[in-house]
C-alpha positions in Angstrom: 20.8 5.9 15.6 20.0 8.6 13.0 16.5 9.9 12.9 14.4 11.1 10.0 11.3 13.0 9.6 8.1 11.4 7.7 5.8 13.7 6.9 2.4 12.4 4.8 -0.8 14.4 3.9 -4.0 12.6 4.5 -7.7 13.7 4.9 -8.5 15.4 8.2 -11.5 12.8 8.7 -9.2 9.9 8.4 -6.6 11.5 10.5 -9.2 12.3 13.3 -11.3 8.7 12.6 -7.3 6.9 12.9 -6.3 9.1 16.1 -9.1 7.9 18.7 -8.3 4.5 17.2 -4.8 4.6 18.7 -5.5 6.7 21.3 -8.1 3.7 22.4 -4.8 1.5 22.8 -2.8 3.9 24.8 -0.2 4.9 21.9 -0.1 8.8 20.1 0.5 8.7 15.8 4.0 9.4 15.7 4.4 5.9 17.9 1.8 4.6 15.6 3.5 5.2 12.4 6.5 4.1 13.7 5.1 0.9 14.7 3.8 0.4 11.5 7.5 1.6 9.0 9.3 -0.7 12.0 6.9 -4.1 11.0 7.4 -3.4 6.9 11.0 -3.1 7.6 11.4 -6.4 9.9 9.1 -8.2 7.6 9.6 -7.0 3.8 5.7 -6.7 3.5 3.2 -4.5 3.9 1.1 -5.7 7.3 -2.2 -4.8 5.7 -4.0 -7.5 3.6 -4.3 -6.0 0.1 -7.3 -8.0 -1.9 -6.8 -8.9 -5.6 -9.1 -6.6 -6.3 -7.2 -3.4 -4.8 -4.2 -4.7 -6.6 -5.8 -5.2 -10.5 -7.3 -1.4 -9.8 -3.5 -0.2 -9.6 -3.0 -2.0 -13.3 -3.9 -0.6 -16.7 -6.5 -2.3 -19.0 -3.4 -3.1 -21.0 -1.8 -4.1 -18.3 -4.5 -6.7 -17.1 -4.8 -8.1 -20.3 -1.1 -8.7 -20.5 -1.5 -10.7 -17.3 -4.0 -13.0 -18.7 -2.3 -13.5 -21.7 0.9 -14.3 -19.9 -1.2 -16.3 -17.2 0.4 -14.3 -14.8 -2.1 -14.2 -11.4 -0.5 -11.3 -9.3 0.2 -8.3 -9.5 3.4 -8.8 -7.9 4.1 -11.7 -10.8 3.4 -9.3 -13.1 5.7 -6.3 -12.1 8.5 -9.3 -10.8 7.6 -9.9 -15.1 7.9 -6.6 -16.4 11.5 -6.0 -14.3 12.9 -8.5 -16.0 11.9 -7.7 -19.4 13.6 -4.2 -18.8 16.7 -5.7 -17.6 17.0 -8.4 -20.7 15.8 -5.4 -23.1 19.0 -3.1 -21.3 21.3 -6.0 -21.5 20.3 -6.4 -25.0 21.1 -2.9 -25.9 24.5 -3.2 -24.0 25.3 -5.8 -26.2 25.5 -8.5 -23.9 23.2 -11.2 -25.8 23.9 -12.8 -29.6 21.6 -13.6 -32.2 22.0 -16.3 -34.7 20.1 -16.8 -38.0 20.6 -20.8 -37.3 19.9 -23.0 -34.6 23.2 -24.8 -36.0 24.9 -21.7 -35.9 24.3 -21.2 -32.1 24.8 -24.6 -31.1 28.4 -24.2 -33.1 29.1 -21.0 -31.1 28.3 -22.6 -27.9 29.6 -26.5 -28.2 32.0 -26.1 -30.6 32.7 -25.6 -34.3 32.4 -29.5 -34.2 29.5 -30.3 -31.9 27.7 -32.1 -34.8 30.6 -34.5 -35.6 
């Protein structure tokens, strides 16, 4: 198995505060972190309850009124939202969608010249 170095800059009183923390269970930081990349990995989430409130302070104003607008109530829901309005605008921009200045006119291209008959 390949290894790879993680390195991450956090405040020296955290660091200390976090190291007798660990140490009190026996295990040293590298172990710790690894513990910690190994359980996001297995699990696809994040193994620290996040509170709505930590999530909306990530979100501009703009961005929080959106949600309400859109009656979207998570963060996640929202960004989930705002991928797949990228991908339809891209798509869109390939070419990949028509528009039609008629509901008839669509319903023609996709039934059938004759779908009205």
């Amino acid at each position: 198995m390949a290894t790879a170095l993680v390195q991450a800059k956090i405040d020296a009183d955290v660091k200390e505060k976090a190291e007798k923390v660990i140490k009190h269970y026996g295990l040293d930081t590298s172990t710790a972190v690894r513990m910690f990349l190994t359980k996001i990995a297995n699990t696809n989430e994040i193994p620290i309850k996040l509170t709505e409130e930590d999530e909306l302070g990530s979100l501009t104003e703009d961005e929080r009124h959106n949600m309400r607008v859109l009656g979207i109530r998570t963060v996640a829901g929202y960004r989930r939202f705002e991928a797949d309005m990228e991908e339809a605008e891209r798509e869109f921009a390939e070419g990949k969608y028509r528009s039609y200045k008629t509901v008839d006119e669509a319903f023609a291209d996709v039934l059938g010249a004759d779908w009205n008959a």
